[in-house]
C-alpha positions in Angstrom: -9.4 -73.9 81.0 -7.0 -71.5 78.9 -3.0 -71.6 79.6 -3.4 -68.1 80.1 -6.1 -68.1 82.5 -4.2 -70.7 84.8 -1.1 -68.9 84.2 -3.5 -65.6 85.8 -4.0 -67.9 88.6 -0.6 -69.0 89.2 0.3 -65.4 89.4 -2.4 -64.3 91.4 -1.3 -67.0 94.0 2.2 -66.5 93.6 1.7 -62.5 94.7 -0.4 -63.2 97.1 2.2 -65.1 98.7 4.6 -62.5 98.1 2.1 -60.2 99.8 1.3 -62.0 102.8 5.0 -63.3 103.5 6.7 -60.2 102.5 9.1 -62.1 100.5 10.7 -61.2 97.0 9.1 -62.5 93.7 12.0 -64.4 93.0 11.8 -66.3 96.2 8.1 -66.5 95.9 8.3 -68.2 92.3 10.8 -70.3 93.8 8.9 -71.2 96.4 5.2 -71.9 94.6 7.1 -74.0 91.9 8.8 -75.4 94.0 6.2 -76.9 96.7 3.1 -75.6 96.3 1.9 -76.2 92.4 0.0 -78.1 90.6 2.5 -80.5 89.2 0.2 -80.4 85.6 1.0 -76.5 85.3 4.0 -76.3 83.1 5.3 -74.6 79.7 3.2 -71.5 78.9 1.0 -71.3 81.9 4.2 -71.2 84.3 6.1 -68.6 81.6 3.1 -66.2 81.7 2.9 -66.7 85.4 6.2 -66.3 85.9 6.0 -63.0 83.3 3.4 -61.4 85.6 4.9 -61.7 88.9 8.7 -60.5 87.5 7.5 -57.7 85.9 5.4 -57.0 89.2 8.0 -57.1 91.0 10.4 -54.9 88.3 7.5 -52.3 88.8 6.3 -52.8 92.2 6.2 -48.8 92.9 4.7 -47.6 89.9 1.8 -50.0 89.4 0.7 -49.6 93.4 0.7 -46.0 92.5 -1.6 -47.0 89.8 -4.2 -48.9 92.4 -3.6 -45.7 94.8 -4.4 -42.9 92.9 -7.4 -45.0 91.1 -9.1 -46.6 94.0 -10.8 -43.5 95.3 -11.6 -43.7 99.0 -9.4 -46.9 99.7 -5.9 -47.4 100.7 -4.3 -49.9 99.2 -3.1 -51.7 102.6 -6.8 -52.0 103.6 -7.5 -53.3 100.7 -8.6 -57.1 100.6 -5.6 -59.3 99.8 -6.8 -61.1 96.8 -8.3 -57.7 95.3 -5.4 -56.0 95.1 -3.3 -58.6 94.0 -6.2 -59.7 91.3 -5.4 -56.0 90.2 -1.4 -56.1 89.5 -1.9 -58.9 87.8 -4.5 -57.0 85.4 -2.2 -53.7 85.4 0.9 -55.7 84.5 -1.2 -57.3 81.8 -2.5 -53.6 80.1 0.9 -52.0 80.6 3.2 -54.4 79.6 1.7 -56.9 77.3 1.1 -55.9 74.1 -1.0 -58.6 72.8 -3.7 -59.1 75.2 -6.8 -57.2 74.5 -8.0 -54.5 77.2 -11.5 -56.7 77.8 -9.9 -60.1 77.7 -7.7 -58.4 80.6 -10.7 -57.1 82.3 -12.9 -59.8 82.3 -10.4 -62.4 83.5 -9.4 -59.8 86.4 -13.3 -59.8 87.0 -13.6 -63.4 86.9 -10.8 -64.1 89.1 -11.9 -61.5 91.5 -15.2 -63.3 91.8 -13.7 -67.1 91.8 -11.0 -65.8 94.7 -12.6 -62.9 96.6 -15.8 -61.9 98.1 -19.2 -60.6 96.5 -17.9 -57.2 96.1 -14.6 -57.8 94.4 -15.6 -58.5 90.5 -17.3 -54.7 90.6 -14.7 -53.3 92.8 -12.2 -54.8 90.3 -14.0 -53.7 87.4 -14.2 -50.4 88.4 -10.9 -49.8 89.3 -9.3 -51.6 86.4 -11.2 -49.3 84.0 -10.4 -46.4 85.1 -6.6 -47.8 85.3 -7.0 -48.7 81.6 -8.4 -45.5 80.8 -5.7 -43.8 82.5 -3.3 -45.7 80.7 -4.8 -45.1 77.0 -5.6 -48.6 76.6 -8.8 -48.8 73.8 
Protein backbone atom coordinates (compact mmCIF):
# COMPACT_ATOMS: atom_id res chain seq x y z
CA UNK A 1 0.00 0.00 0.00
CA UNK A 2 1.06 3.71 -1.07
CA UNK A 3 2.47 6.23 1.82
CA UNK A 4 -0.14 8.32 0.64
CA UNK A 5 -2.94 6.18 0.86
CA UNK A 6 -1.99 5.15 4.60
CA UNK A 7 -1.23 8.68 5.28
CA UNK A 8 -5.35 9.08 3.88
CA UNK A 9 -6.06 6.67 6.48
CA UNK A 10 -4.25 8.05 9.33
CA UNK A 11 -6.12 11.18 8.62
CA UNK A 12 -9.39 9.79 8.13
CA UNK A 13 -8.96 8.16 11.64
CA UNK A 14 -7.32 11.01 13.18
CA UNK A 15 -10.64 13.29 12.27
CA UNK A 16 -12.84 10.94 13.10
CA UNK A 17 -11.55 11.08 16.43
CA UNK A 18 -11.61 14.65 16.39
CA UNK A 19 -15.23 14.36 15.45
CA UNK A 20 -16.49 11.91 17.85
CA UNK A 21 -14.40 13.39 20.89
CA UNK A 22 -14.89 16.90 20.06
CA UNK A 23 -11.32 17.61 20.64
CA UNK A 24 -8.81 19.88 18.68
CA UNK A 25 -6.61 18.50 15.71
CA UNK A 26 -3.72 19.21 17.60
CA UNK A 27 -4.69 17.15 20.59
CA UNK A 28 -6.14 14.57 18.27
CA UNK A 29 -2.62 14.12 16.31
CA UNK A 30 -1.20 14.02 19.64
CA UNK A 31 -3.26 11.66 20.83
CA UNK A 32 -3.41 8.99 17.61
CA UNK A 33 0.57 9.28 17.46
CA UNK A 34 0.83 9.00 20.49
CA UNK A 35 -1.27 5.74 21.56
CA UNK A 36 -3.26 4.59 19.00
CA UNK A 37 -0.88 4.08 15.68
CA UNK A 38 0.59 1.72 14.00
CA UNK A 39 4.07 1.99 15.19
CA UNK A 40 5.26 1.11 11.22
CA UNK A 41 3.54 4.48 10.05
CA UNK A 42 6.28 7.04 10.07
CA UNK A 43 8.00 9.74 7.73
CA UNK A 44 5.73 10.66 4.73
CA UNK A 45 2.68 8.74 5.68
CA UNK A 46 2.54 10.57 9.21
CA UNK A 47 3.59 14.20 7.33
CA UNK A 48 0.69 13.86 4.85
CA UNK A 49 -1.55 12.74 7.61
CA UNK A 50 -0.56 15.15 9.74
CA UNK A 51 -0.97 17.87 6.55
CA UNK A 52 -4.61 16.84 6.19
CA UNK A 53 -5.91 17.01 9.59
CA UNK A 54 -3.92 20.72 10.29
CA UNK A 55 -5.09 22.24 7.37
CA UNK A 56 -8.64 20.68 8.33
CA UNK A 57 -8.59 22.07 11.25
CA UNK A 58 -7.04 25.71 9.78
CA UNK A 59 -10.26 25.50 7.59
CA UNK A 60 -12.73 23.77 9.51
CA UNK A 61 -15.61 26.41 8.60
CA UNK A 62 -15.07 26.83 5.05
CA UNK A 63 -14.63 23.18 3.89
CA UNK A 64 -18.03 22.00 6.06
CA UNK A 65 -19.57 24.74 4.13
CA UNK A 66 -18.28 22.98 1.22
CA UNK A 67 -20.06 19.39 2.23
CA UNK A 68 -23.28 21.65 3.25
CA UNK A 69 -24.02 23.47 0.35
CA UNK A 70 -22.95 20.23 -1.91
CA UNK A 71 -24.75 17.47 -0.19
CA UNK A 72 -28.25 18.25 -1.29
CA UNK A 73 -30.90 16.88 1.03
CA UNK A 74 -28.41 16.01 3.91
CA UNK A 75 -27.22 17.88 6.87
CA UNK A 76 -23.97 17.48 7.62
CA UNK A 77 -24.55 16.40 11.44
CA UNK A 78 -26.70 13.51 10.14
CA UNK A 79 -24.34 12.56 8.05
CA UNK A 80 -22.51 9.13 8.81
CA UNK A 81 -19.25 9.74 10.71
CA UNK A 82 -16.86 8.10 8.46
CA UNK A 83 -18.60 9.83 5.23
CA UNK A 84 -18.13 13.08 6.16
CA UNK A 85 -14.93 12.79 7.49
CA UNK A 86 -13.80 10.56 4.29
CA UNK A 87 -14.89 13.86 2.53
CA UNK A 88 -12.53 16.66 4.36
CA UNK A 89 -9.98 14.62 3.88
CA UNK A 90 -10.73 14.59 -0.15
CA UNK A 91 -11.72 18.54 0.00
CA UNK A 92 -8.39 19.38 1.87
CA UNK A 93 -6.68 17.23 -0.77
CA UNK A 94 -8.36 19.34 -4.12
CA UNK A 95 -8.11 22.65 -2.38
CA UNK A 96 -4.97 22.74 -0.88
CA UNK A 97 -2.67 20.32 -2.56
CA UNK A 98 -1.47 21.19 -5.61
CA UNK A 99 0.09 18.11 -6.80
CA UNK A 100 -2.49 15.46 -6.42
CA UNK A 101 -4.59 14.82 -9.38
CA UNK A 102 -8.48 15.44 -9.07
CA UNK A 103 -9.23 11.46 -9.79
CA UNK A 104 -6.30 10.08 -7.76
CA UNK A 105 -8.25 12.34 -4.99
CA UNK A 106 -11.55 10.86 -5.90
CA UNK A 107 -10.98 7.49 -6.15
CA UNK A 108 -8.96 7.09 -2.91
CA UNK A 109 -12.03 9.13 -1.13
CA UNK A 110 -14.14 6.38 -2.96
CA UNK A 111 -12.11 3.59 -1.88
CA UNK A 112 -11.83 4.67 1.58
CA UNK A 113 -15.51 5.37 1.80
CA UNK A 114 -16.17 1.73 0.76
CA UNK A 115 -13.12 0.03 2.97
CA UNK A 116 -14.56 2.29 6.20
CA UNK A 117 -18.27 3.01 5.66
CA UNK A 118 -21.36 1.28 4.56
CA UNK A 119 -22.69 0.20 0.99
CA UNK A 120 -23.82 3.56 0.21
CA UNK A 121 -20.86 5.64 1.01
CA UNK A 122 -18.33 5.12 -2.12
CA UNK A 123 -21.45 6.66 -4.43
CA UNK A 124 -22.52 9.04 -1.80
CA UNK A 125 -18.86 10.16 -1.66
CA UNK A 126 -18.41 10.21 -5.27
CA UNK A 127 -21.09 12.23 -5.85
CA UNK A 128 -20.59 14.79 -3.49
CA UNK A 129 -16.83 15.04 -4.04
CA UNK A 130 -17.56 15.89 -7.74
CA UNK A 131 -19.61 18.22 -7.53
CA UNK A 132 -17.15 19.79 -4.70
CA UNK A 133 -14.43 19.56 -7.31
CA UNK A 134 -16.38 21.03 -9.89
CA UNK A 135 -17.29 23.82 -7.74
CA UNK A 136 -13.85 24.35 -6.99
CA UNK A 137 -12.51 24.36 -10.80
CA UNK A 138 -10.53 21.44 -10.21
CA UNK A 139 -10.04 19.63 -14.08
Amino acid sequence: MGSRRKGREAALRILYFMDVAGVSGAHAIKAYWGHLADPSLVGEEAEFANDIVQSYAEHENAIDELIRASSHHWRLERMPIVDRNVLRVAIVELRDMDGIPKRVTLNEAVELAKRFGSEDSGSFVNGVLDRIATELGKP
